[in-house]
C-alpha positions in Angstrom: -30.8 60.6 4.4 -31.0 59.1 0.8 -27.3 58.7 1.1 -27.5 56.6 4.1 -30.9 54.6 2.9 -29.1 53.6 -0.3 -25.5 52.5 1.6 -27.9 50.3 3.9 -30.2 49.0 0.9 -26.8 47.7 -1.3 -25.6 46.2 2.0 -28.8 44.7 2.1 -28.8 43.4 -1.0 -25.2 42.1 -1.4 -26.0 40.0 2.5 -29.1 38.8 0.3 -26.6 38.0 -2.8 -24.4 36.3 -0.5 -26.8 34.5 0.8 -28.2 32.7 -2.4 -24.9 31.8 -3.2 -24.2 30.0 -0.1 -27.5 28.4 -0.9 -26.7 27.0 -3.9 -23.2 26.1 -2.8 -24.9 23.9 -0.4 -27.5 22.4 -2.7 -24.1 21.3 -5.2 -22.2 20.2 -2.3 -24.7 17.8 -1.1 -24.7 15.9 -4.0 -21.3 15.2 -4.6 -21.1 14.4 -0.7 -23.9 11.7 -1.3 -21.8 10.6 -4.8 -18.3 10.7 -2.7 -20.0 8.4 0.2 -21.3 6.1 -2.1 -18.5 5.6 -3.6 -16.5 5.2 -0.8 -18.9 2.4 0.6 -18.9 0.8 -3.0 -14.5 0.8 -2.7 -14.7 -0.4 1.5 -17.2 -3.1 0.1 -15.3 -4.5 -2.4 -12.1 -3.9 -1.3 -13.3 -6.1 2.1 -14.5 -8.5 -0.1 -11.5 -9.0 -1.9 -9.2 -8.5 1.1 -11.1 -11.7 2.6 -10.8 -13.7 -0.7 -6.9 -13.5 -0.9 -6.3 -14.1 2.9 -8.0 -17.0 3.1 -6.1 -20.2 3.7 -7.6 -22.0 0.6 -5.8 -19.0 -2.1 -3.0 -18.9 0.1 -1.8 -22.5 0.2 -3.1 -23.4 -2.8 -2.8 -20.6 -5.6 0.3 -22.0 -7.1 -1.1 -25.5 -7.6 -3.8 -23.6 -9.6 -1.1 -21.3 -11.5 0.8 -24.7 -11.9 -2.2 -26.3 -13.6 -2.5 -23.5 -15.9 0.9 -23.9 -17.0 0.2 -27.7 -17.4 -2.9 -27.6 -19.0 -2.7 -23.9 -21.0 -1.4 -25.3 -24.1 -4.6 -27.8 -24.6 -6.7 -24.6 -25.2 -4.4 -24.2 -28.5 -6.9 -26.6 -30.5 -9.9 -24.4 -29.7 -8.7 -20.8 -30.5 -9.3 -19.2 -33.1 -5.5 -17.6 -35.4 -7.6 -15.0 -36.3 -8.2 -13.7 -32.8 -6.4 -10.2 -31.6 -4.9 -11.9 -28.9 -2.9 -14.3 -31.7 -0.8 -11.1 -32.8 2.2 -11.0 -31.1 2.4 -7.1 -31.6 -0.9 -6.9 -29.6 -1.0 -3.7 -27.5 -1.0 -5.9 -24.2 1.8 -8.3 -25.2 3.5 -4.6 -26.2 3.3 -2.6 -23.2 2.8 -4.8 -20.5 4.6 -8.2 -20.9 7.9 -6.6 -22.2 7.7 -4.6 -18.6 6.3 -7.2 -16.3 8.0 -6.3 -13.8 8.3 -3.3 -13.6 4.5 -2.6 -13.5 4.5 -5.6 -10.4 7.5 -3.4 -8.7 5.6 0.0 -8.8 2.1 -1.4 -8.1 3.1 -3.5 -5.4 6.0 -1.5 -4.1 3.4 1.6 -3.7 0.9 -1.2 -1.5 3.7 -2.4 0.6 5.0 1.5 1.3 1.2 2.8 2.1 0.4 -0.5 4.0 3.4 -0.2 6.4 3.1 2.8 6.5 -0.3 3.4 7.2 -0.1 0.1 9.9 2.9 1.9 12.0 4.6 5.1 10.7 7.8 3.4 10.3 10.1 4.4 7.8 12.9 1.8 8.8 10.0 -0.5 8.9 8.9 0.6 5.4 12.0 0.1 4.2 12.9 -3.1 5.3 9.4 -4.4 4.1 10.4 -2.4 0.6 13.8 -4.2 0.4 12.2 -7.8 0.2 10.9 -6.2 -3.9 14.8 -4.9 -4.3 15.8 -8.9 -3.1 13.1 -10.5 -6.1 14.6 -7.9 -8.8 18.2 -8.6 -8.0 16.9 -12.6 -8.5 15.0 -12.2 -11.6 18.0 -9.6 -13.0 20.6 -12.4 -12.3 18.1 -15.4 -13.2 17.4 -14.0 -16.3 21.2 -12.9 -17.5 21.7 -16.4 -16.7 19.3 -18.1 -19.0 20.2 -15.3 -21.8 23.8 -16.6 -21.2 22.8 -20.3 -21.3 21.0 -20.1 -24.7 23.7 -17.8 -26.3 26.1 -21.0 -25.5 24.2 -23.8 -26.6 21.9 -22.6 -29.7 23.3 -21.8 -33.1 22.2 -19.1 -36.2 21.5 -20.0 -39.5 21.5 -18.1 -42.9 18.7 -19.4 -45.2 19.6 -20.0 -48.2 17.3 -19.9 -51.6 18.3 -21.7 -55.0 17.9 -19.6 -58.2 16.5 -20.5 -61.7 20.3 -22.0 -62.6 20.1 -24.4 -59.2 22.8 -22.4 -58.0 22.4 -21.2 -54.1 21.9 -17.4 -53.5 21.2 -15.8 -50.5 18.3 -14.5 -49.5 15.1 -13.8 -46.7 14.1 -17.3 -47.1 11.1 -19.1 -44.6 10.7 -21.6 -42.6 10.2 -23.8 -45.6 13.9 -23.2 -46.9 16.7 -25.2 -45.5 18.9 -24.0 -43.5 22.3 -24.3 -44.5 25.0 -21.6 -44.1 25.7 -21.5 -40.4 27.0 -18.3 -38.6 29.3 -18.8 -35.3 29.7 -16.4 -32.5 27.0 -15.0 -33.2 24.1 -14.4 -29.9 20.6 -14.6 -30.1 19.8 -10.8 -30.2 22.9 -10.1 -33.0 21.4 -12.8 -34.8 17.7 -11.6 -34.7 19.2 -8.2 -35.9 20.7 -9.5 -39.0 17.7 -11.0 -40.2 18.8 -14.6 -40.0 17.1 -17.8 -37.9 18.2 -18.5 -34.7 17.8 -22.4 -33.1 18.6 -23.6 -29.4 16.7 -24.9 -26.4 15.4 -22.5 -24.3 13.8 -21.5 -21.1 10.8 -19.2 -21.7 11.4 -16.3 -19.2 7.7 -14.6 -20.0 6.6 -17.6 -18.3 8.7 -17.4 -15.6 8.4 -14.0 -15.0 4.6 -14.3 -15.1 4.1 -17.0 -12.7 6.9 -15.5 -10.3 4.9 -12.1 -10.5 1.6 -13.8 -10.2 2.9 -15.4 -6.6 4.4 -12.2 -5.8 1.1 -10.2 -5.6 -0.9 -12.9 -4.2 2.3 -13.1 -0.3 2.3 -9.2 -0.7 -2.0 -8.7 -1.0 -2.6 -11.7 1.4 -2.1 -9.9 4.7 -4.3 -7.3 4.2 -7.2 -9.3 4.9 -5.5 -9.9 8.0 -4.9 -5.9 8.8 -8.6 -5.2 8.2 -10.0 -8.1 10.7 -7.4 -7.4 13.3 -8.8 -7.4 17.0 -7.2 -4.3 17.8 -7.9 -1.3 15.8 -4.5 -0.3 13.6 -3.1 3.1 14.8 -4.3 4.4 11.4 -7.1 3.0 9.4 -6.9 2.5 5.8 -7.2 5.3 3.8 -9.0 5.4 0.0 -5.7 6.0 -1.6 -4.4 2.2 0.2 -7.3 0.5 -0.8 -7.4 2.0 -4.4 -3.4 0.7 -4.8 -4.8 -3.0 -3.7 -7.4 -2.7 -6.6 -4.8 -1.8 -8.9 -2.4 -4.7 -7.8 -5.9 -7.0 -7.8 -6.2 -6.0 -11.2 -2.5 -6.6 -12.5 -3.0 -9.9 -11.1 -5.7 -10.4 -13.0 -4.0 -9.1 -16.2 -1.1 -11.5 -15.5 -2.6 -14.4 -15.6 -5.0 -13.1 -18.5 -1.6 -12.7 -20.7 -0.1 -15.9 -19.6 -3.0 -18.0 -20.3 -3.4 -16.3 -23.8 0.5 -17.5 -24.6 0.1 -20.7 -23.1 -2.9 -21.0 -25.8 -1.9 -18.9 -28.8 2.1 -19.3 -28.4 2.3 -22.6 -27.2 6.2 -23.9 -26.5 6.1 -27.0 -24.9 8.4 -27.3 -22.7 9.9 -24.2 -22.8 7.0 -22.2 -21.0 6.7 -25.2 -18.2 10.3 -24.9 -17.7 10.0 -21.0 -17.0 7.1 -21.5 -14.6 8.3 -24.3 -13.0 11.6 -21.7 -12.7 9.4 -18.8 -11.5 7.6 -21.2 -8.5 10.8 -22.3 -7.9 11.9 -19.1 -7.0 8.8 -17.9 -5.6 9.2 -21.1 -3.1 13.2 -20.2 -1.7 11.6 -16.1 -1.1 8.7 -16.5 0.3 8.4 -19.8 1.2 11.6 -20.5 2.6 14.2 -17.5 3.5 11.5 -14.6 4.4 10.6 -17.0 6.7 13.1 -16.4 9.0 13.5 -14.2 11.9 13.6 -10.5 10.6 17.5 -9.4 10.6 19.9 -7.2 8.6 20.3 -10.2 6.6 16.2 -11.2 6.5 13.4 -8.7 5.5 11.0 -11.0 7.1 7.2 -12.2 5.8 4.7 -9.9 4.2 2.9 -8.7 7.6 6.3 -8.7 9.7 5.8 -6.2 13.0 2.9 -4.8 11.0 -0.2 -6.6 12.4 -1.3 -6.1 16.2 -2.2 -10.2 16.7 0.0 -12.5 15.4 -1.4 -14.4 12.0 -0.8 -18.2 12.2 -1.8 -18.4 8.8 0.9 -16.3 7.7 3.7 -19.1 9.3 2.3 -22.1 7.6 4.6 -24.0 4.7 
């Protein structure tokens, strides 16, 4: 008998044990269930909000006349900052890791969007991937854009040696500044070889931060436009958006806020006039034959179509204007 009374007393108190736990297991778990709700109301909220903003007609039609103003414009800002601001050293951690690999931060951010927004909108890979291959299309263009312009100022600029005068009058080579005159000149020679060798390189030039920039800039704003569109849609999409598609737009919200942070801090502590209107002039330029002009067509082998293409369940008449 004190055998069996003690089996059934542990078995009492390990169900009590087990119990508590479950108790306070349920007193942690509410919490973080409140926390994870309130956050996800806080991300639907401003995500919506967002969403709304860059879909409307007046950021759609008219962002690049703003981004073309800033190009214009920038360099005024020049007379009011300050050369001893962080954002005046060219070996800034920004102008480091982010301008030197503009695009390829704009091709994972946005090519993660355009994947989880197909995607999510109709389980398509063959759809995915012909909404993807409009980012392969804007590399291969900036690729052969910018060999072209590295070509272009190879052939028409020139390198210099400076050259410093000694005590005797006689001319010795040297480091020299841009005080010194240039005088021993160096052919076949390109920009990065001369660069290398420590000597002054001159030509005209188009700036391709600029044009990558701007281009990037207009990129994000045709791929982030329709999603305004997906969330107000009459018909419900076969699969809403999940948390990780609406933290990826926030990400590419954000990069397109960082773009135009750094190009408005070179147009105002690097000022090249016209070189960096020339690159974003460039950048729209290209910006308008994509998006404006041959994504417009009818989707086809040779046509990924418009951001939105066979994704959206009612057709966006915003999305077809010039």
């Amino acid at each position: 008998m004190d055998l069996k009374s003690q089996n059934v007393s542990s078995r009492f108190t390990s169900e009590i044990n087990l119990e508590k736990l479950r108790k306070m297991a349920a007193e942690l778990i509410l919490p973080g269930r409140f926390i994870i709700r309130v956050l996800n109301a806080a991300l639907a909220f401003i995500t919506n909000v967002l969403a709304r903003i860059l879909g409307s007609n007046l950021v759609r039609c008219h962002f690049h006349l703003l981004l073309s103003a800033l190009v214009v414009f920038g360099p005024v800002l020049s007379f009011w900052v300050s050369k001893y601001s962080i954002f005046a050293n060219r070996n800034h951690y920004l102008y480091r890791k982010f301008l030197l690999s503009t695009w390829s931060w704009t091709c994972i951010f946005t090519g993660s969007f355009v994947f989880l927004f197909s995607f999510s909108a109709r389980r398509s890979p063959s759809l995915s991937s012909r909404h993807l291959s409009r980012l392969a299309a804007v590399g291969f263009l900036l690729w052969g854009c910018r060999r072209l312009l590295t070509l272009l100022e190879d052939a028409a600029g020139t390198c210099y040696e400076p050259l410093a005068a000694d005590q005797d009058g006689a001319l010795v080579q040297g480091s020299g500044s841009s005080g010194q005159p240039l005088l021993l000149l160096h052919e076949d020679q390109t920009k990065a070889s001369c660069l290398k060798a420590g000597m002054v390189w001159r030509s005209y030039e188009i700036s391709q931060d600029a044009l990558l920039l701007c281009f990037c800039c207009l990129l994000l704003v045709e791929e982030m436009s329709v999603f305004g569109s997906y969330l107000t849609q009459a018909k419900p999409p076969q699969r809403p958006p999940g948390a990780p598609l609406k933290i990826i737009f926030l990400l590419c919200v954000i990069l397109l806020a960082l773009w135009m942070f750094l190009l408005l801090c070179l147009l105002a502590h690097f000022p090249k006039f016209p070189s960096q209107q020339l690159g974003g002039a460039l950048g729209c330029l290209g910006w308008r034959g994509l998006y404006q002009g041959w994504y417009r067509l009818k989707p086809s082998w040779g046509c990924p179509g418009s951001p939105g293409e066979g994704l959206l369940s009612i057709t966006d008449n915003s999305n077809k204007q010039p």
